[in-house]
Structures are given as C-alpha cells and as structure tokens.
C-alpha positions in Angstrom: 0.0 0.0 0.0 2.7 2.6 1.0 5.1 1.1 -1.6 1.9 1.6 -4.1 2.1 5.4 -3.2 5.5 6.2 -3.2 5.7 4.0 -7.0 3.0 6.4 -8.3 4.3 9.5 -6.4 8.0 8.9 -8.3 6.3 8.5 -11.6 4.3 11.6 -11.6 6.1 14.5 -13.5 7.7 17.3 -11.5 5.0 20.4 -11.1 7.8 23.0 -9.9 8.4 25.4 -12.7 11.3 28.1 -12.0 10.1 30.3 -13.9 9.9 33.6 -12.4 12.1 32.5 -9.5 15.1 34.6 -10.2 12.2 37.8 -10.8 10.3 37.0 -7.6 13.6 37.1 -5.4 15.0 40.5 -7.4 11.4 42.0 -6.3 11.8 41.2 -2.5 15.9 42.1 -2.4 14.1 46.1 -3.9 11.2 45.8 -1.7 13.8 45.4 1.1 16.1 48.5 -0.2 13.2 50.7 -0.2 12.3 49.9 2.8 15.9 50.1 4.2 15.9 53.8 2.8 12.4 54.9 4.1 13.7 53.9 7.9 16.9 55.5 7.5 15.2 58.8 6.5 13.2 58.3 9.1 16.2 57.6 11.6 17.4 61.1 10.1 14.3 62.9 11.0 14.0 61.7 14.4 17.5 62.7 15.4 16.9 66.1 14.1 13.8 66.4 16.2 15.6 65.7 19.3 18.8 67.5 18.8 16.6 70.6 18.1 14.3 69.8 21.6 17.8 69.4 23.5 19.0 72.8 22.1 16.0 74.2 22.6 15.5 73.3 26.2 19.0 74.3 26.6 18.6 77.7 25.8 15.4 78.0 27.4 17.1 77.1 31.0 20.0 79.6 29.5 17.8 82.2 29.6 15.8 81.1 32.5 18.9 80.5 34.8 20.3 84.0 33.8 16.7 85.7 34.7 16.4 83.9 38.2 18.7 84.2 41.3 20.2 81.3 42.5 19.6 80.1 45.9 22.8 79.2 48.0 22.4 75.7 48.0 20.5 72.3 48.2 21.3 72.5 52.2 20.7 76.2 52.5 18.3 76.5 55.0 16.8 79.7 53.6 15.7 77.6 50.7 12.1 78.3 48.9 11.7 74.9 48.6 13.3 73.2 51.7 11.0 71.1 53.9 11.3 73.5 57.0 10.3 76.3 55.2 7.1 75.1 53.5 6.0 73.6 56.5 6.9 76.5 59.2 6.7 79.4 56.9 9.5 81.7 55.4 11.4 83.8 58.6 10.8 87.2 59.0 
C-alpha cells in the first residue's frame, strides 16, 4: 500500500516550474532597499527632532537660569523649597 504510493508518487512528472524564480527574489531584495531607505530617513528625522528639543530646552534654561537668582544651595536653610520652610513658613 505505502510502496503503491511512493511508485505512483515517483512516476508523476515534477510540477515546480522556475520560472519567475530569479524575478520573484530580485522583487523582494528592492522591496527590502526601499524599505531600508524609508527607515533610514526616518532615523534622520527623528535625530533632528531631538537635537533641536535638546538645544532648545538648553537655551530656554539659559535664559531662564540668567533671569532667576540662584539660591545658595541644596542644604541652604533659607531655601524656597526646603522642607522646613514650607511647613513653618519663610522667617521674617
């Protein structure tokens, strides 16, 4: 029974045809370029977008800095912001 199939199965012409092999493989090697290129101007884009942020938030806490006086330190304990003064109130 097996032998029966494999008999008939070795006698049947081959269905593969190679045409358009070669074509079909061409098409997916430019389908990935393309792609390749769309990411990498993408890449490009991105990286602009954040170098102009980061020099952009740079010259905003520039400018910001240079308009603000600068307390005397984390420990000062005159600070705006230091626990003991929120909670008891700025001395007078």
């Amino acid at each position: 029974m097996l032998q029966d199939d494999l008999d008939r199965l070795a006698k049947a012409p081959l269905d593969r045809s190679l045409e358009g092999l070669e074509s079909d493989i061409w098409r997916g090697v430019d389908a990935r370029v393309a792609e390749r290129r769309v990411y990498s101007g993408t890449f490009a884009i991105q990286v602009a977008i954040l170098a102009m942020g980061t020099l952009g938030s740079l010259a905003a806490g520039h400018q910001w800095a240079t308009t603000h006086e600068v307390e005397a330190g984390v420990f000062s304990p005159y600070s705006r912001l230091a626990a003991s003064t929120l909670l008891m109130g700025e001395p007078r």
